[in-house]
PDB file of the backbone (N, CA, C, O) and the ligand in Angstrom, with CONECT records:
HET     ZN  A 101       1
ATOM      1  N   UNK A   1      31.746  -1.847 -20.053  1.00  0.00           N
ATOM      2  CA  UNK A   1      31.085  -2.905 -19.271  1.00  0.00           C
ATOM      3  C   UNK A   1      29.863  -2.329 -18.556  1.00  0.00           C
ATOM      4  O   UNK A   1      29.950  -1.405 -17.749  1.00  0.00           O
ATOM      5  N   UNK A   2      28.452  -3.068 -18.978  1.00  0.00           N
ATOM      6  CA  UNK A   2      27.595  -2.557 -18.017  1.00  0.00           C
ATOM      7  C   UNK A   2      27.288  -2.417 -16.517  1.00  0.00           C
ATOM      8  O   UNK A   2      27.513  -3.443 -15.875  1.00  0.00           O
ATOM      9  N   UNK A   3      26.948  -1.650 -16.011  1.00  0.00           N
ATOM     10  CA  UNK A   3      26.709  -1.091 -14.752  1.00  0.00           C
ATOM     11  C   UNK A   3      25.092  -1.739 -14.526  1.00  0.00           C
ATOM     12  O   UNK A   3      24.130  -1.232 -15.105  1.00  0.00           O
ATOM     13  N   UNK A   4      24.960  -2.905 -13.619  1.00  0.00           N
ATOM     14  CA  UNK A   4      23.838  -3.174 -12.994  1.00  0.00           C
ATOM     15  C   UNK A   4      23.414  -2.918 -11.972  1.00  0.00           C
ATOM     16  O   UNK A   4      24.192  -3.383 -11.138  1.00  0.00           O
ATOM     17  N   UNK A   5      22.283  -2.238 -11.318  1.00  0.00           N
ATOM     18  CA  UNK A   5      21.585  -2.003 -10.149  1.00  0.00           C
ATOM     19  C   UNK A   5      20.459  -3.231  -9.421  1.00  0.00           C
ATOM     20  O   UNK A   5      19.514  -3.802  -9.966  1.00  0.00           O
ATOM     21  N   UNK A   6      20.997  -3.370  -7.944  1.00  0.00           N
ATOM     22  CA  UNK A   6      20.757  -4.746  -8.018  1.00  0.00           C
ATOM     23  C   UNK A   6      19.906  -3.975  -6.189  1.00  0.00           C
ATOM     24  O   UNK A   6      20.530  -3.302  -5.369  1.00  0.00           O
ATOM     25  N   UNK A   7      18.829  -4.281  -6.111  1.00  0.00           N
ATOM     26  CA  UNK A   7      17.952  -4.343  -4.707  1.00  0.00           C
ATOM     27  C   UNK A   7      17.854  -5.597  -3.978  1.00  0.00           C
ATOM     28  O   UNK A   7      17.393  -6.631  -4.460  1.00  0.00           O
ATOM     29  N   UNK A   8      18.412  -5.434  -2.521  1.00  0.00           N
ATOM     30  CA  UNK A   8      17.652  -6.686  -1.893  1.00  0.00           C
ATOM     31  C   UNK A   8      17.027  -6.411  -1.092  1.00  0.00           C
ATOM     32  O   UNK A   8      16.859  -5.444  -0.349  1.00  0.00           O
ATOM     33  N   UNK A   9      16.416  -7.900  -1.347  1.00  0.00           N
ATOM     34  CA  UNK A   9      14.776  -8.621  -0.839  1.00  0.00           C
ATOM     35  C   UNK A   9      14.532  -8.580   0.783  1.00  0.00           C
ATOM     36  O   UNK A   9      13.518  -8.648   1.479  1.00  0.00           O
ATOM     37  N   UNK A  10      16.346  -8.397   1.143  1.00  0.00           N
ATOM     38  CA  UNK A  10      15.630  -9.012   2.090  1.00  0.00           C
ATOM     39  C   UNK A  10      16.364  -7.317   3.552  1.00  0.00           C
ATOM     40  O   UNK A  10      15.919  -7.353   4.699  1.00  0.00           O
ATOM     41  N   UNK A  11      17.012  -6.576   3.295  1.00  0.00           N
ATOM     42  CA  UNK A  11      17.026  -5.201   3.865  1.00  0.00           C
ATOM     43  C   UNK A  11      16.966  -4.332   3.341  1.00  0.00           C
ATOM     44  O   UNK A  11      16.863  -3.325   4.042  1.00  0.00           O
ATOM     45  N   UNK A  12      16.992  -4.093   1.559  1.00  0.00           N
ATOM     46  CA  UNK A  12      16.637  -2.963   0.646  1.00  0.00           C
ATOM     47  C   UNK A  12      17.343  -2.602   0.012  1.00  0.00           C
ATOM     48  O   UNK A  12      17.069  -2.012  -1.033  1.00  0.00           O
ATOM     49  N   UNK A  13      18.767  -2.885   0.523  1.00  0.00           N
ATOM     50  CA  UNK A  13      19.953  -2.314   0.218  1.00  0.00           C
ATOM     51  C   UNK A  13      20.000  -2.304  -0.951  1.00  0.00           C
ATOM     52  O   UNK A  13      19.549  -3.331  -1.458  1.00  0.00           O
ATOM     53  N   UNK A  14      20.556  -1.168  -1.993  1.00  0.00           N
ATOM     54  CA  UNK A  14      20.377  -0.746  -3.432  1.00  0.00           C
ATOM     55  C   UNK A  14      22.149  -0.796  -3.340  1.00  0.00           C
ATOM     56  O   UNK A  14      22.942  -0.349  -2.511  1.00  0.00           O
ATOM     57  N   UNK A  15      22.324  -1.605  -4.681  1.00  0.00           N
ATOM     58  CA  UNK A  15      23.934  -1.372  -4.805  1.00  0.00           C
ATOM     59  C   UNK A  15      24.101  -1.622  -6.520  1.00  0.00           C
ATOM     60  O   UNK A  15      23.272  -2.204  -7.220  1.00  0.00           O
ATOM     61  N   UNK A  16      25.322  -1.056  -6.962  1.00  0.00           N
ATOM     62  CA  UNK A  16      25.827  -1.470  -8.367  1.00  0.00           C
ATOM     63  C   UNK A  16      26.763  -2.195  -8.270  1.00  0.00           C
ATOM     64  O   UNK A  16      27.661  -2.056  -7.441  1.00  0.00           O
ATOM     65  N   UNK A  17      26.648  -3.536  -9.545  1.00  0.00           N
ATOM     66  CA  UNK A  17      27.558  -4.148  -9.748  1.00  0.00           C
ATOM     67  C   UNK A  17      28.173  -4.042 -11.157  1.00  0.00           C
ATOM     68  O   UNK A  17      27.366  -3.992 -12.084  1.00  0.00           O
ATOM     69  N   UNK A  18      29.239  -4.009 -11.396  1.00  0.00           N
ATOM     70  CA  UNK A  18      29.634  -4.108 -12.948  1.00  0.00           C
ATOM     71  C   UNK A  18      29.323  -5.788 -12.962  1.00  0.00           C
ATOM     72  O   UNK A  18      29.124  -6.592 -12.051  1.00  0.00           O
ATOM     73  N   UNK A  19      29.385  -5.934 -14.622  1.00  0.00           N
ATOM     74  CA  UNK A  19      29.400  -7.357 -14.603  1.00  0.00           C
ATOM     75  C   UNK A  19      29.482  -7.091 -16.379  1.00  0.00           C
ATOM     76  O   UNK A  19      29.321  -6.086 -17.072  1.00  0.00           O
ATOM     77  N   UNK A  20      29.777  -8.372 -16.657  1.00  0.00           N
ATOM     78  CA  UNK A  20      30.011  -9.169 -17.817  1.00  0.00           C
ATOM     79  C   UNK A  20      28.760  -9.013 -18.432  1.00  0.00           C
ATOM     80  O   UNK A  20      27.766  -9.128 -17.715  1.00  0.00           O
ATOM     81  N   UNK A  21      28.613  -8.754 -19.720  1.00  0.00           N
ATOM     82  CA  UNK A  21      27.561  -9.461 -20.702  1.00  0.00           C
ATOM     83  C   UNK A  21      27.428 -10.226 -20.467  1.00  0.00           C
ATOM     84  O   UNK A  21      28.423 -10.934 -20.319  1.00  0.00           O
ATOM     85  N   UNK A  22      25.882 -10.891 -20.173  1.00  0.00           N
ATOM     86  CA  UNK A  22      25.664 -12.560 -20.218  1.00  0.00           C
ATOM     87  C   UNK A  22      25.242 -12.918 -18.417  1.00  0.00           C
ATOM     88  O   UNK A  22      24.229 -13.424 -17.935  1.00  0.00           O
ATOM     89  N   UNK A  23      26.364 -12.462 -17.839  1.00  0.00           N
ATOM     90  CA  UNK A  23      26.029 -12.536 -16.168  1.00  0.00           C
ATOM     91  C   UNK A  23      24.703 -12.664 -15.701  1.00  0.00           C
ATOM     92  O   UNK A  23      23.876 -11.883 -16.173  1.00  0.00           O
ATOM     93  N   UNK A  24      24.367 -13.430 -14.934  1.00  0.00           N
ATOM     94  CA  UNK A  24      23.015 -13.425 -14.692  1.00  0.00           C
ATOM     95  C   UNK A  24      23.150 -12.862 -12.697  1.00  0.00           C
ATOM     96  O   UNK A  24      22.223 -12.883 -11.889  1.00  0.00           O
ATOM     97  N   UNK A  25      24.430 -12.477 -12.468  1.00  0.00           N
ATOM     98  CA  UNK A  25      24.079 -12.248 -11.111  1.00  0.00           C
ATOM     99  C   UNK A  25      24.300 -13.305 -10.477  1.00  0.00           C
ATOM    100  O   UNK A  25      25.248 -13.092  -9.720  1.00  0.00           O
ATOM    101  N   UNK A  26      23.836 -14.596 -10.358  1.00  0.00           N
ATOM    102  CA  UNK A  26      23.471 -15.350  -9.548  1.00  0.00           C
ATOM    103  C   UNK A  26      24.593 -16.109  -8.805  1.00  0.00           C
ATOM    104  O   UNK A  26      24.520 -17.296  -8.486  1.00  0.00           O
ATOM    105  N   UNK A  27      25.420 -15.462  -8.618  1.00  0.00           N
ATOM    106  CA  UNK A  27      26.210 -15.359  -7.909  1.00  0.00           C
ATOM    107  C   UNK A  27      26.786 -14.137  -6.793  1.00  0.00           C
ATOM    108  O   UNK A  27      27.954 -14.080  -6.407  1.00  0.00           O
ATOM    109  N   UNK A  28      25.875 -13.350  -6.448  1.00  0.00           N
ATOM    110  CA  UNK A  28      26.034 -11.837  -5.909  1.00  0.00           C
ATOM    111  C   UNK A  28      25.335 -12.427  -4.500  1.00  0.00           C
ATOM    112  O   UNK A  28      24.622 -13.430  -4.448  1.00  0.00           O
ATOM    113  N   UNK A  29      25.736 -11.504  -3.288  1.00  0.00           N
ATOM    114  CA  UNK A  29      25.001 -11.224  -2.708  1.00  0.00           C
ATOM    115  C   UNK A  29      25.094  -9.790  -1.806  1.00  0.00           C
ATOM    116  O   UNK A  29      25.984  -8.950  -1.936  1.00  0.00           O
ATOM    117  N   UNK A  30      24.032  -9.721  -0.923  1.00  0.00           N
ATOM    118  CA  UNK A  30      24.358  -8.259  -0.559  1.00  0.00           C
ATOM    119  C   UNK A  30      25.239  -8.078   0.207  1.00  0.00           C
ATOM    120  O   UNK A  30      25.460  -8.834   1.153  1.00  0.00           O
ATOM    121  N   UNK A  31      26.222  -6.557  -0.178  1.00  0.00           N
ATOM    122  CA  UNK A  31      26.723  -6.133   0.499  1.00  0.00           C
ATOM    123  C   UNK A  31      26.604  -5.885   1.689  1.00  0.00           C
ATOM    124  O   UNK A  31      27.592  -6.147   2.375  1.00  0.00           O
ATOM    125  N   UNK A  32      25.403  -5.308   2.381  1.00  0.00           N
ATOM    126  CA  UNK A  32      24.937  -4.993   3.470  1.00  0.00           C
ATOM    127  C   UNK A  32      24.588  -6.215   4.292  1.00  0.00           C
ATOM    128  O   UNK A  32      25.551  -6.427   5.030  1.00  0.00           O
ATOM    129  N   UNK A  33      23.546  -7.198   4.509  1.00  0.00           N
ATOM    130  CA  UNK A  33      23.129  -8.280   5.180  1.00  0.00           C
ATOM    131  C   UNK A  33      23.888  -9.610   4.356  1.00  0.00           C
ATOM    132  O   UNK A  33      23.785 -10.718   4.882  1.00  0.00           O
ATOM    133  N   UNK A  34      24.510  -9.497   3.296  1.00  0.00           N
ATOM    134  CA  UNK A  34      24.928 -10.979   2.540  1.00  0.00           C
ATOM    135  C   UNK A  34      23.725 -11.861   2.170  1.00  0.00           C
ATOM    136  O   UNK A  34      23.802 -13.028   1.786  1.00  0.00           O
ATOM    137  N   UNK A  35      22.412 -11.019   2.369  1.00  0.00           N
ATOM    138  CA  UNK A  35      21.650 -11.873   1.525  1.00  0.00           C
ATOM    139  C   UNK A  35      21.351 -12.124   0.260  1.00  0.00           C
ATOM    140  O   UNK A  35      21.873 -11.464  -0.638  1.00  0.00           O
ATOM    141  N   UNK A  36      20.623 -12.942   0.053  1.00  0.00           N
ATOM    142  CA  UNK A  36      20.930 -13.399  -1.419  1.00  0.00           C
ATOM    143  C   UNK A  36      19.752 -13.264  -2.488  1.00  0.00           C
ATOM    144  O   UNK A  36      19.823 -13.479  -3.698  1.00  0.00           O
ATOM    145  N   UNK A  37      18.818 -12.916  -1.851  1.00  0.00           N
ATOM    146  CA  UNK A  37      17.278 -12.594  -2.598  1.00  0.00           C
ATOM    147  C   UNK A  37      18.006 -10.683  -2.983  1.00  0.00           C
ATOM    148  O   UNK A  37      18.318  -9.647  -2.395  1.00  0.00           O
ATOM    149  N   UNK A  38      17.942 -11.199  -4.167  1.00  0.00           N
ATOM    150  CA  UNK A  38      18.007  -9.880  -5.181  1.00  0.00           C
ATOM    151  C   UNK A  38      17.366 -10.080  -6.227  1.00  0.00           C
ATOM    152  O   UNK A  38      17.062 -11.128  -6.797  1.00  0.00           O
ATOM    153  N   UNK A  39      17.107  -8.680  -6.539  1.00  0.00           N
ATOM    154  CA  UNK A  39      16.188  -8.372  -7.551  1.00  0.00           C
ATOM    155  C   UNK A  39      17.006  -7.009  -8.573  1.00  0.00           C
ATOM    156  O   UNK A  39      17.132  -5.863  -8.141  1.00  0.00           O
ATOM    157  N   UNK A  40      17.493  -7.466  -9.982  1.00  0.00           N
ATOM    158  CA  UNK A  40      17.845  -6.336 -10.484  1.00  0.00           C
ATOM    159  C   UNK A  40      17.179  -5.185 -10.545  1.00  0.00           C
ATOM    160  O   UNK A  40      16.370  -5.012  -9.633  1.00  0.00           O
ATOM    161  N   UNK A  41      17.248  -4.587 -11.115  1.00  0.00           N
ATOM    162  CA  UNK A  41      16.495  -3.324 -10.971  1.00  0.00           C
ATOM    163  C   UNK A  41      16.341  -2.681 -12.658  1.00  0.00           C
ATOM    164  O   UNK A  41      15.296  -2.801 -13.298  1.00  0.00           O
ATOM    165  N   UNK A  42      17.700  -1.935 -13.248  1.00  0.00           N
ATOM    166  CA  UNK A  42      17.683  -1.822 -13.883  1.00  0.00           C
ATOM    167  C   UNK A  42      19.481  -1.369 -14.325  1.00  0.00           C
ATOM    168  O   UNK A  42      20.358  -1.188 -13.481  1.00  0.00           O
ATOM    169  N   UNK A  43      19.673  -1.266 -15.816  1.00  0.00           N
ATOM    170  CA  UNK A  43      21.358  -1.006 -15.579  1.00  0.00           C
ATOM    171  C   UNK A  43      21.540   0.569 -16.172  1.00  0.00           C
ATOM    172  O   UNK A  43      21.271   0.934 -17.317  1.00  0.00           O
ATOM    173  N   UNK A  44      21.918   1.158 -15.391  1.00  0.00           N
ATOM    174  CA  UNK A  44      22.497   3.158 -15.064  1.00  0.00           C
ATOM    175  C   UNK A  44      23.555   2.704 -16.349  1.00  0.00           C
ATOM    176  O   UNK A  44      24.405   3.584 -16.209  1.00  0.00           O
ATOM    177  N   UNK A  45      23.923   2.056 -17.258  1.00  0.00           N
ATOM    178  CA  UNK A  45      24.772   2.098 -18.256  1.00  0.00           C
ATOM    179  C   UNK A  45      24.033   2.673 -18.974  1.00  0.00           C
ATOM    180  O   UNK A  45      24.260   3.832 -19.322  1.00  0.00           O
ATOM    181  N   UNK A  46      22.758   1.856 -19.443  1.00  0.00           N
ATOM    182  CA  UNK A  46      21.728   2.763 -20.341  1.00  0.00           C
ATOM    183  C   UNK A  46      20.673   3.415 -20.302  1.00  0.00           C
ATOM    184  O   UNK A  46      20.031   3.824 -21.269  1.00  0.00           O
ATOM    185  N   UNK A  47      20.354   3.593 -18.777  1.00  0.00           N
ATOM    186  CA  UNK A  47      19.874   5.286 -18.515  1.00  0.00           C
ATOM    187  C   UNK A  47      20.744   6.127 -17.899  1.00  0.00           C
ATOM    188  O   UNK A  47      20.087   6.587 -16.966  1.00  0.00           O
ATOM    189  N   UNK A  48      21.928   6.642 -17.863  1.00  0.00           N
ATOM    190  CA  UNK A  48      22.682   6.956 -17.452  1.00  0.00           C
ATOM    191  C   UNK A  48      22.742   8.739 -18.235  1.00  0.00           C
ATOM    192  O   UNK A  48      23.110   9.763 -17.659  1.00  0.00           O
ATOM    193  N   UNK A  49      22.242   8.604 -19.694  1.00  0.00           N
ATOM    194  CA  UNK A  49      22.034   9.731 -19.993  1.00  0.00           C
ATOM    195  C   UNK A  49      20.418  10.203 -20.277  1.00  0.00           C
ATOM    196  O   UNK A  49      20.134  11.042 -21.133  1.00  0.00           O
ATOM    197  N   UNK A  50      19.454   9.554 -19.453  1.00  0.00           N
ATOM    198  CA  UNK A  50      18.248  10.082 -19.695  1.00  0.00           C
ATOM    199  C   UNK A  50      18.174  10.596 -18.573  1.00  0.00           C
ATOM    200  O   UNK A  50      18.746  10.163 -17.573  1.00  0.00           O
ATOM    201  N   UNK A  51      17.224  11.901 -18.643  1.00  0.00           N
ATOM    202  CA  UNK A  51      16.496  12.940 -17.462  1.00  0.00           C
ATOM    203  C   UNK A  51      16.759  12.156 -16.142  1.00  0.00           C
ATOM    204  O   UNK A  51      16.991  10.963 -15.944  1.00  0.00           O
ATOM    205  N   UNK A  52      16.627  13.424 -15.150  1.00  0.00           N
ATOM    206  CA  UNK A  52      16.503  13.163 -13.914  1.00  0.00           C
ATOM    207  C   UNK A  52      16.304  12.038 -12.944  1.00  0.00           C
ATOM    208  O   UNK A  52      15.422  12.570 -12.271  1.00  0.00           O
ATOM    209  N   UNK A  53      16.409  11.364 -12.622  1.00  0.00           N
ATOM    210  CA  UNK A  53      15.716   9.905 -11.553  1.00  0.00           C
ATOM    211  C   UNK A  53      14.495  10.750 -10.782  1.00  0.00           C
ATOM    212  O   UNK A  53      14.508  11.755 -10.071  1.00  0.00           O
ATOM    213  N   UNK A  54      13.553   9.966 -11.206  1.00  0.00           N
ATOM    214  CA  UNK A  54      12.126  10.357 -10.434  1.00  0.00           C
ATOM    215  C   UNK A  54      12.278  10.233  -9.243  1.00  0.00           C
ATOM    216  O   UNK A  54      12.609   9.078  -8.977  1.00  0.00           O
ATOM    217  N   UNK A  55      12.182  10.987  -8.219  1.00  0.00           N
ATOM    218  CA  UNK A  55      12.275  10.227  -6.886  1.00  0.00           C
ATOM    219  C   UNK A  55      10.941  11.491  -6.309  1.00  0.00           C
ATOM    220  O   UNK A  55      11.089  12.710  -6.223  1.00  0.00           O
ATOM    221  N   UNK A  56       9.924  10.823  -6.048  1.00  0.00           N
ATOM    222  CA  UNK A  56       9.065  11.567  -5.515  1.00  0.00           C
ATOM    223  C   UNK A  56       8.114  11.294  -4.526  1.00  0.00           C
ATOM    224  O   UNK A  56       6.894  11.393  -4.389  1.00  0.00           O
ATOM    225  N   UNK A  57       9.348  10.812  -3.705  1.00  0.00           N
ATOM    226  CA  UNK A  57       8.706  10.129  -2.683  1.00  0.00           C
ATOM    227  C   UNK A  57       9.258  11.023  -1.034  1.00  0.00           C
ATOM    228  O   UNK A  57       9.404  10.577   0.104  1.00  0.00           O
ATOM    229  N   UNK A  58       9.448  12.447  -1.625  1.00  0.00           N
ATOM    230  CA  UNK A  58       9.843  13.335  -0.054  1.00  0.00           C
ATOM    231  C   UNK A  58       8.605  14.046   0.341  1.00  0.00           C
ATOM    232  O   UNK A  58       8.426  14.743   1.341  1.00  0.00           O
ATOM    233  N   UNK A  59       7.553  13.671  -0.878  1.00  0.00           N
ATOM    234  CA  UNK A  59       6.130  14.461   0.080  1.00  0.00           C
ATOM    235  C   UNK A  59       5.627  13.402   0.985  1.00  0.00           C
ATOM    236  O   UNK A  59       5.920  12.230   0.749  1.00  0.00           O
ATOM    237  N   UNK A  60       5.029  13.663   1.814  1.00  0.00           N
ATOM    238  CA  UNK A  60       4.182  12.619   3.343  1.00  0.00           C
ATOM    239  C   UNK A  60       2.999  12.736   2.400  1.00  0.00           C
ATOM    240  O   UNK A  60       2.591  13.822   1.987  1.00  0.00           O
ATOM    241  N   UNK A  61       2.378  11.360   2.023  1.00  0.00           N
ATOM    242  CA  UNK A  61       0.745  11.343   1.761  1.00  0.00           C
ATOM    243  C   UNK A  61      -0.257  11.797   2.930  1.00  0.00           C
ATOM    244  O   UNK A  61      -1.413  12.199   2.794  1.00  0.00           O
ATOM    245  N   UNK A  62       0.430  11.642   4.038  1.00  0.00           N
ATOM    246  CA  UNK A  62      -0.422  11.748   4.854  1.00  0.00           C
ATOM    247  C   UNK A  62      -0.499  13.420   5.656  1.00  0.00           C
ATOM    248  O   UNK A  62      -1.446  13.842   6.320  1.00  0.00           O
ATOM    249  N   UNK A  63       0.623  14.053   5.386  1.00  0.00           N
ATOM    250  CA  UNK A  63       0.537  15.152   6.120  1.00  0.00           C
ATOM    251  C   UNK A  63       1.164  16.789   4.896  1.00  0.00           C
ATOM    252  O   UNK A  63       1.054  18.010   5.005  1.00  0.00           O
ATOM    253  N   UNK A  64       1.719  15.959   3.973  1.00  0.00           N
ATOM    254  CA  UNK A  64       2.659  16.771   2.723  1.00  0.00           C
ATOM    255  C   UNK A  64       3.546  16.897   2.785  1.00  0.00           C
ATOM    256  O   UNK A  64       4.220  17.151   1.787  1.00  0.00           O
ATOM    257  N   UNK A  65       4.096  16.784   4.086  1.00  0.00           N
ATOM    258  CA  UNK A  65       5.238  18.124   4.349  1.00  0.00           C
ATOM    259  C   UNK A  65       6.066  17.732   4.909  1.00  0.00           C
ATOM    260  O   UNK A  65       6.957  18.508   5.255  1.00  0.00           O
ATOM    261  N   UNK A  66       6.159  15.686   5.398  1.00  0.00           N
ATOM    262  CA  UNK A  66       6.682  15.520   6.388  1.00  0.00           C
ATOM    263  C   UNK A  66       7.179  15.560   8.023  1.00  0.00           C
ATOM    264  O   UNK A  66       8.200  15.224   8.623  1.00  0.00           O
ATOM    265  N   UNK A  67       6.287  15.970   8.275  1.00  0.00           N
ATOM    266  CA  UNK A  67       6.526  16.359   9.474  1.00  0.00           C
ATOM    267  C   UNK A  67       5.736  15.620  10.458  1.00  0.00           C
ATOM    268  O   UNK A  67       5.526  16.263  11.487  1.00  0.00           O
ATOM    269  N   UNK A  68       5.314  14.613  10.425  1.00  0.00           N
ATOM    270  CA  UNK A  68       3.861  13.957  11.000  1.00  0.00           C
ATOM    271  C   UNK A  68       4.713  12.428  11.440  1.00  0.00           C
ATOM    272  O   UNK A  68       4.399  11.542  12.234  1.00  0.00           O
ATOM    273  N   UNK A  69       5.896  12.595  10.542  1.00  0.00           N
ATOM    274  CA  UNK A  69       7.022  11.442  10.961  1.00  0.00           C
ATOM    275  C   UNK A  69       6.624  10.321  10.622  1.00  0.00           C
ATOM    276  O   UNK A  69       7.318   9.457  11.158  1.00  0.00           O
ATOM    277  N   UNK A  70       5.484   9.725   9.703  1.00  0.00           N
ATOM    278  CA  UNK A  70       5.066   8.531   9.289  1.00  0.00           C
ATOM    279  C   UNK A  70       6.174   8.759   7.771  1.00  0.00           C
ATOM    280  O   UNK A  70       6.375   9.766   7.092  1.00  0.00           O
ATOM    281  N   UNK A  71       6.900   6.889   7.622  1.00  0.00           N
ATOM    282  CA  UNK A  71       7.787   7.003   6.419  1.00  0.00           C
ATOM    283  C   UNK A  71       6.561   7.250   5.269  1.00  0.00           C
ATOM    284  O   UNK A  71       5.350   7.039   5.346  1.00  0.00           O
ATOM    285  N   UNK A  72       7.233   7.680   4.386  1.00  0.00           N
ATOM    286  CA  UNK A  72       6.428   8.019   2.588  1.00  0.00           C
ATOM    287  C   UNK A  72       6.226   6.438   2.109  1.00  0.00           C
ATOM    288  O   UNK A  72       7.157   5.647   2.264  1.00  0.00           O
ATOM    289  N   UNK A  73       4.933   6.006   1.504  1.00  0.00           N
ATOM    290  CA  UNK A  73       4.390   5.192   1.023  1.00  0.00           C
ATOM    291  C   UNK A  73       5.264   4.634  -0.321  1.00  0.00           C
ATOM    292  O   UNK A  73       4.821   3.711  -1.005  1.00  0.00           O
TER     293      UNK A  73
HETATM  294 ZN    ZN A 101      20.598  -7.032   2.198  1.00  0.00          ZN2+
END
């Protein structure tokens, strides 16, 4: 059963849901606030074995290094 990654709209909150073939979601809401503006993302079933997750967002544009305490863009 695929594994969907589901963001909301409306505090950020990133969560997985299993679900059914066919599911459209639209019945979910967030875990965190119970809101209901979500946006899938993508499903970790079938990237689950490709490379690394990009996440390159721990340098500060503004200072490099973090330390200047403004969040990363
Ligand atoms: Zn939320």
């Amino acid at each position: 059963m695929p594994i969907y990654e589901y963001q909301c709209n409306e505090c950020g909150e990133r969560f997985e849901v299993r679900q059914s073939m066919g599911a459209d979601g639209s019945d979910l809401n967030c875990p965190k606030c119970s809101g209901r503006e979500l946006r899938r993302l993508f499903s970790s079933f079938f990237s689950a074995n490709s490379s690394a997750t990009e996440l390159s967002d721990s340098s500060c544009p503004t200072c490099s290094s973090g330390v200047c305490g403004l969040p990363p863009m």
